[in-house]
C-alpha positions as CSV (number, residue, x, y, z in Angstrom):
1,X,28.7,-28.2,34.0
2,X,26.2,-26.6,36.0
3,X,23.6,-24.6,33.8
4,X,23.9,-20.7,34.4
5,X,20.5,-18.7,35.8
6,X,19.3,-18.1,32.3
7,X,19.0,-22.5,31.6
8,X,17.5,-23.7,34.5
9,X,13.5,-23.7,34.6
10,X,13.0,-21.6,37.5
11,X,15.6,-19.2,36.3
12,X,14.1,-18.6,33.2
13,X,10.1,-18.3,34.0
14,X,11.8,-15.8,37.3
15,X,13.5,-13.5,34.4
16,X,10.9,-13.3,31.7
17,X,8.0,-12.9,34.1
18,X,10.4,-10.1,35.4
19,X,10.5,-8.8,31.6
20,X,6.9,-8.9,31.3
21,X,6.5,-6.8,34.4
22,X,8.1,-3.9,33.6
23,X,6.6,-3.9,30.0
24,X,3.1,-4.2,31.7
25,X,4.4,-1.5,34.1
26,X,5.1,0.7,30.9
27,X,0.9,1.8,30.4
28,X,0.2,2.6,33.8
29,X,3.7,4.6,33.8
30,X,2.7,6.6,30.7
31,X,-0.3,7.6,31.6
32,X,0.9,8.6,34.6
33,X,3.3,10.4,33.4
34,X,0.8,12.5,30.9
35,X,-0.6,13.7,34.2
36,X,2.3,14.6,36.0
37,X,3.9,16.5,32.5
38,X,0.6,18.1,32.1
39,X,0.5,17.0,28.2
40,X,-2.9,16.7,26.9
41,X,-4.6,14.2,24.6
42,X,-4.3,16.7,22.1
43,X,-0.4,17.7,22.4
44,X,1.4,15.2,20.2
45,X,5.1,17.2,20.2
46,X,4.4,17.1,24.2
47,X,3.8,13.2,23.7
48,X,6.7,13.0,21.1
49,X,9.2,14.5,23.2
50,X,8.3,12.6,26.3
51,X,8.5,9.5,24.3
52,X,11.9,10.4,23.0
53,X,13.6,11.2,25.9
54,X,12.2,8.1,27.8
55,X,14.1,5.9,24.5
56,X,17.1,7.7,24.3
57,X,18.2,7.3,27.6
58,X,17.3,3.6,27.6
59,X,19.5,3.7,24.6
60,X,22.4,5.4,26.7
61,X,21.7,2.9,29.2
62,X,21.6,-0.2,27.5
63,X,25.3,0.5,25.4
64,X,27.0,1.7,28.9
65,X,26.1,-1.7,29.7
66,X,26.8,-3.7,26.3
67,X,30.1,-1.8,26.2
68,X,30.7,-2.6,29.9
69,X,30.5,-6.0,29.4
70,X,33.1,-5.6,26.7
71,X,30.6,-6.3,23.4
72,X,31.3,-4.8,20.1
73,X,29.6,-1.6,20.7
74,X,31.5,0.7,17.9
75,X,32.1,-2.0,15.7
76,X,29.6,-0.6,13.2
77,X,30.2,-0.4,9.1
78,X,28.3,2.2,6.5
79,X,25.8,-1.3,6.2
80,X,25.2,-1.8,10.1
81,X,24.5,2.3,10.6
82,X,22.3,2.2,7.5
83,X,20.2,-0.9,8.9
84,X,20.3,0.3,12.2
85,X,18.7,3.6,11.3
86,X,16.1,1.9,9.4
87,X,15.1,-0.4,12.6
88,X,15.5,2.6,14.9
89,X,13.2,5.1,12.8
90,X,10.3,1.8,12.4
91,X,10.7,0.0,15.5
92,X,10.8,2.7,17.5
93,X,9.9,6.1,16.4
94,X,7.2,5.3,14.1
95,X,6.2,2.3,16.5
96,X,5.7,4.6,19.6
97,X,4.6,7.9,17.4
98,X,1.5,5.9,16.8
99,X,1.7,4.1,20.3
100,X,1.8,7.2,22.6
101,X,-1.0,9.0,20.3
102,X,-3.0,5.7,20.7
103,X,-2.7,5.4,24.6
104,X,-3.3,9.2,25.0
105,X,-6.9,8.4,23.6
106,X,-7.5,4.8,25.3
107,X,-7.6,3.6,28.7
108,X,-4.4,1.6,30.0
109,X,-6.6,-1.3,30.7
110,X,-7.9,-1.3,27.0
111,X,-4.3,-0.4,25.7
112,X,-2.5,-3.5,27.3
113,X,-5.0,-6.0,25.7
114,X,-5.0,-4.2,22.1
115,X,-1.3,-3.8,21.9
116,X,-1.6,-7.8,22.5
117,X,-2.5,-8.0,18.7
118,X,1.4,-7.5,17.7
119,X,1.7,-11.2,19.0
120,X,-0.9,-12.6,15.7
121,X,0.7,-10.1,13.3
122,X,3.9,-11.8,13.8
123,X,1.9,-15.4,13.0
124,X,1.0,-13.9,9.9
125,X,4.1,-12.3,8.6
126,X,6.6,-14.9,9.4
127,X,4.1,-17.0,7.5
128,X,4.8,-15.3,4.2
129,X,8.5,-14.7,5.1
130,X,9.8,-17.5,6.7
131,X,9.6,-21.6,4.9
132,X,9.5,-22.6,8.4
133,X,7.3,-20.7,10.7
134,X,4.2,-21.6,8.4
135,X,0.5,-20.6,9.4
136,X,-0.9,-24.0,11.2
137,X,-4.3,-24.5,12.3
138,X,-3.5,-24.4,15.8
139,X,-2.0,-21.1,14.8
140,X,-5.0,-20.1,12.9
141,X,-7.3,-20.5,15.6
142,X,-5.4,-18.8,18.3
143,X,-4.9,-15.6,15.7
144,X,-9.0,-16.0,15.4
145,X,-9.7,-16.3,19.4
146,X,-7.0,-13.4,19.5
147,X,-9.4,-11.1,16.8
148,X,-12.4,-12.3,18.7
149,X,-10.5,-10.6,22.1
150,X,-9.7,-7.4,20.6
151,X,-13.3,-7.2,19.0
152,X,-14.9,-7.8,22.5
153,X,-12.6,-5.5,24.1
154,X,-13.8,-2.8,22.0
155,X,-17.3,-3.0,23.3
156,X,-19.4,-0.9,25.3
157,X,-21.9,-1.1,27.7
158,X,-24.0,-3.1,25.1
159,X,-23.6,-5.6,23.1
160,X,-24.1,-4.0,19.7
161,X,-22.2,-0.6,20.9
162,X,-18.7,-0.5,19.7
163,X,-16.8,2.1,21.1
164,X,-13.8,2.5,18.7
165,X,-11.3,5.4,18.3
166,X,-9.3,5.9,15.5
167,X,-6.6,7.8,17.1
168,X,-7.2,5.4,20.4
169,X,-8.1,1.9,19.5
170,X,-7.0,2.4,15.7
171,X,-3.2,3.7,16.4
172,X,-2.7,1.1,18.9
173,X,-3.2,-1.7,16.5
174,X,-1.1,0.1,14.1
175,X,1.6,0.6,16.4
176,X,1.3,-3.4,17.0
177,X,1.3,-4.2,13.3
178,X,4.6,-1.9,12.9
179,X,6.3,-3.6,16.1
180,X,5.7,-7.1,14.0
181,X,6.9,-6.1,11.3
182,X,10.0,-4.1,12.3
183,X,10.7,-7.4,14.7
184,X,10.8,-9.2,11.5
185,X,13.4,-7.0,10.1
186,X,15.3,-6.7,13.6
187,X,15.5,-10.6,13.4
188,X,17.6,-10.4,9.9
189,X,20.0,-7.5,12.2
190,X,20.8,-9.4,14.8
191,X,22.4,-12.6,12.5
192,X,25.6,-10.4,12.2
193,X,25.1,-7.8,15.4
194,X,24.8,-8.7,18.9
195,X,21.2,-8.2,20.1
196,X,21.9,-5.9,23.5
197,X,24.1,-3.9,20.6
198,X,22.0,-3.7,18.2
199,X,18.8,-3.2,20.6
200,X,20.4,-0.3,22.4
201,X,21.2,2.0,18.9
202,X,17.9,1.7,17.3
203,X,16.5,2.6,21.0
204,X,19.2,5.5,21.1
205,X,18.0,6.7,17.0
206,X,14.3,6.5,17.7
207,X,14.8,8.4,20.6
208,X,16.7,10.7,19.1
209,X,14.1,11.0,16.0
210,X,11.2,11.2,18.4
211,X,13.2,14.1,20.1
212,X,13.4,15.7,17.3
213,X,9.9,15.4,16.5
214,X,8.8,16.4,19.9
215,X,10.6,19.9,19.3
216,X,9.7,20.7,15.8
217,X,5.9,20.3,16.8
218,X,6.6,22.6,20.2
219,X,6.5,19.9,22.6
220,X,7.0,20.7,25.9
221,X,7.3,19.4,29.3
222,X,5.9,22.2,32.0
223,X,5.5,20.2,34.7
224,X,9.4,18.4,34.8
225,X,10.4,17.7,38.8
226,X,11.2,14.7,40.6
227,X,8.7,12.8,40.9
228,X,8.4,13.2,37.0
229,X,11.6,12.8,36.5
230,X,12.2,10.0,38.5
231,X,9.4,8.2,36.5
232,X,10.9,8.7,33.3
233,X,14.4,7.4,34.6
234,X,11.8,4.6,35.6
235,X,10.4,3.9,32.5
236,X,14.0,4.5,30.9
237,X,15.4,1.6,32.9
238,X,12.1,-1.1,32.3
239,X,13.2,-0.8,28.8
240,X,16.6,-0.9,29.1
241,X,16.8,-4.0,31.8
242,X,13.6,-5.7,29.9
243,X,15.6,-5.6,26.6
244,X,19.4,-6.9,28.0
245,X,17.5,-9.7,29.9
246,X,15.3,-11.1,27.0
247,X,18.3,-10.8,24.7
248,X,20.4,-13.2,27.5
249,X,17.1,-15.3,27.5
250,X,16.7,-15.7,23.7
251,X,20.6,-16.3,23.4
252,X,20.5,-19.5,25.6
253,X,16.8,-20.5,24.8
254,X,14.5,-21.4,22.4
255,X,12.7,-18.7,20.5
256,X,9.7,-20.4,21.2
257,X,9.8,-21.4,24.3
258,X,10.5,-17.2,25.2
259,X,7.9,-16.0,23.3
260,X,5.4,-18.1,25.4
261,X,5.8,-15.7,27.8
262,X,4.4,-13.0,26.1
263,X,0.6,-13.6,27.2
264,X,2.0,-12.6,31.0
265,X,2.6,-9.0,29.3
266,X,-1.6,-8.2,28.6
267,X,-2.2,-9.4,32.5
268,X,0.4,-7.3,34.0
269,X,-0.7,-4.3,32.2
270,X,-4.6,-4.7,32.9
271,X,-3.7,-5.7,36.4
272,X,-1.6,-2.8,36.7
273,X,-3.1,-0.4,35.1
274,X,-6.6,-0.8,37.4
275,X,-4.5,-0.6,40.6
276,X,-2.9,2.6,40.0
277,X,-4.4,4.5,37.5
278,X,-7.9,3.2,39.5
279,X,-9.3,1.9,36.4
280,X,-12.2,-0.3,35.9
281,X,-11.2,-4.0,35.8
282,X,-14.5,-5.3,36.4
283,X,-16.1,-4.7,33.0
284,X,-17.4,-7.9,31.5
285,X,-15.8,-6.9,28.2
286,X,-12.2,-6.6,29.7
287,X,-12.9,-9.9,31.6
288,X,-13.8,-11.7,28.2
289,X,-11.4,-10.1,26.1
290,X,-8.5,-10.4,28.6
291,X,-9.0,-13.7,28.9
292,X,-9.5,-14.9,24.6
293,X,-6.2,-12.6,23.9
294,X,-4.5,-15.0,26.6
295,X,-5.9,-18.0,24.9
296,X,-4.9,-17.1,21.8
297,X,-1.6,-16.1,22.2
298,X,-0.8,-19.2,24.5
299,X,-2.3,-21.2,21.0
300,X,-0.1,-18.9,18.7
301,X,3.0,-19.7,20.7
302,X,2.8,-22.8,22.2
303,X,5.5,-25.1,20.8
304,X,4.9,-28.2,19.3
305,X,6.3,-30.5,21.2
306,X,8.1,-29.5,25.2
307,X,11.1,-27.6,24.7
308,X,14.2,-28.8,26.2
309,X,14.8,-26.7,29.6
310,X,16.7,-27.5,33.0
311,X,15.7,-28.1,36.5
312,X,17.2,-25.6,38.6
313,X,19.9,-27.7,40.6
């Protein structure tokens, strides 16, 4: 039987460099869109709301399409609604509360590579969680070459000047560590719950939270046309496609051999983020730090022996 598009090897790097893309397309497109809304640094309901509405409608988006192609989409007990408001309100509101906050205060450039640390909090949860995903020293030393990125990335124009930012540099790492986690705990979901099901309401409820949070702290959006509209209906659809393609991927693929991927996300983001949002790419401390993060996570998730993929026919 011929393999479908989502075995063969060509089909596979094609799709999840595709993923990788759009999420890389995702900082350039935020900042972007901070401009074009007119929301400040400051204005966290203007942040909220803007963040909320972009998830809600990938939400909508994505179970249209889950239901479409005739998956369980209503099939949900008191147990399902109760976990899939738990991974809505951490994997998504409280992820991107502290990840839209963060990037308001941080450069896109810097942003792609912090958010990268997600990637060696997963190494070190799924160590203490899982009997067989253990911390190995190959592992180890990728998680350190990782730390040694994101401490590089964070320098300034000297050596011994660290230019850090709590609500910049600080809430990006925590929005990384709650991604990890709340993965973790998606994992557990999707054993009884089809992923593209399951990824589209906890996308809908953390949009709808972050809505709501948006509008109880005044948020606003002033400066809503076309052109800004049309990029949030972009940014809605990245996460929407990125999510029903890497659930197809991870259904008829190793884990591993998808997550290697990942590094592609960092490079698309830097790269992205310097050609339209004319940022500085040239900085010896992006250079250095774009390049251990890439090492590191290519360490972290680099299987242990070649994975078992098809040669496009």
């Amino acid at each position: 039987m011929k393999p479908s598009i989502y075995q063969t090897r060509s089909g596979v790097f094609a799709l999840a460099t595709l993923c990788c893309l759009l999420w890389g397309s995702a900082y350039p497109a935020i900042k972007t869109g901070y401009a074009l809304l007119h929301i400040a640094p400051s204005d966290i309901g203007s942040q909220m709301l803007f963040a909320g509405w972009r998830f809600a409608l990938a939400g909508i988006i994505l179970l249209l399409t889950a239901a479409a192609m005739r998956k369980p989409v209503l099939d949900l007990s008191a147990a399902r609604i109760r976990k899939l408001a738990v991974l809505g309100l951490t994997q998504t509101a409280i992820q991107y509360v502290f990840f839209y906050v963060g990037l308001a205060h941080a450069s896109g450039v810097k942003a792609s590579i912090m958010n990268a640390t997600g990637v060696f909090f997963s190494v070190v949860l799924a160590h203490f969680i899982y009997a067989d995903d253990r911390l190995t020293g190959r592992k180890a030393l990728g998680c350190l070459i990782g730390f040694l990125g994101v401490v590089v990335v964070n320098l300034g124009g000297g050596a011994l000047c660290f230019d850090f930012s709590p609500m910049g540099e600080g809430f990006l790492i925590i929005a990384a560590f709650v991604l990890a986690a709340s993965s973790i705990y998606g994992k557990q979901v999707s054993r009884d719950m089809d992923p593209m099901v399951m990824t589209g309401w906890q996308l809908l409820i953390g949009g709808l939270i972050l809505t709501g949070l948006g509008a109880a702290g005044s948020g606003h959006m002033e400066g809503l046309d076309m052109r800004s509209g049309g990029l949030l209906l972009y940014m809605a659809l990245l996460s929407s496609i990125a999510f029903a393609i890497w659930s197809l991927l991870l259904k008829h693929n190793s884990v591993g051999l998808i997550a290697a991927f990942n590094f592609l996300i960092p490079i698309f983001g830097v790269a992205l983020s310097a050609l339209f949002l004319g940022e500085s790419l040239l900085r010896w401390s992006y250079l250095v730090a774009l390049l251990l993060v890439c090492i590191g996570i290519w360490l972290v998730t680099r299987p242990g022996s070649r994975p078992d993929i098809q040669d496009a026919a």
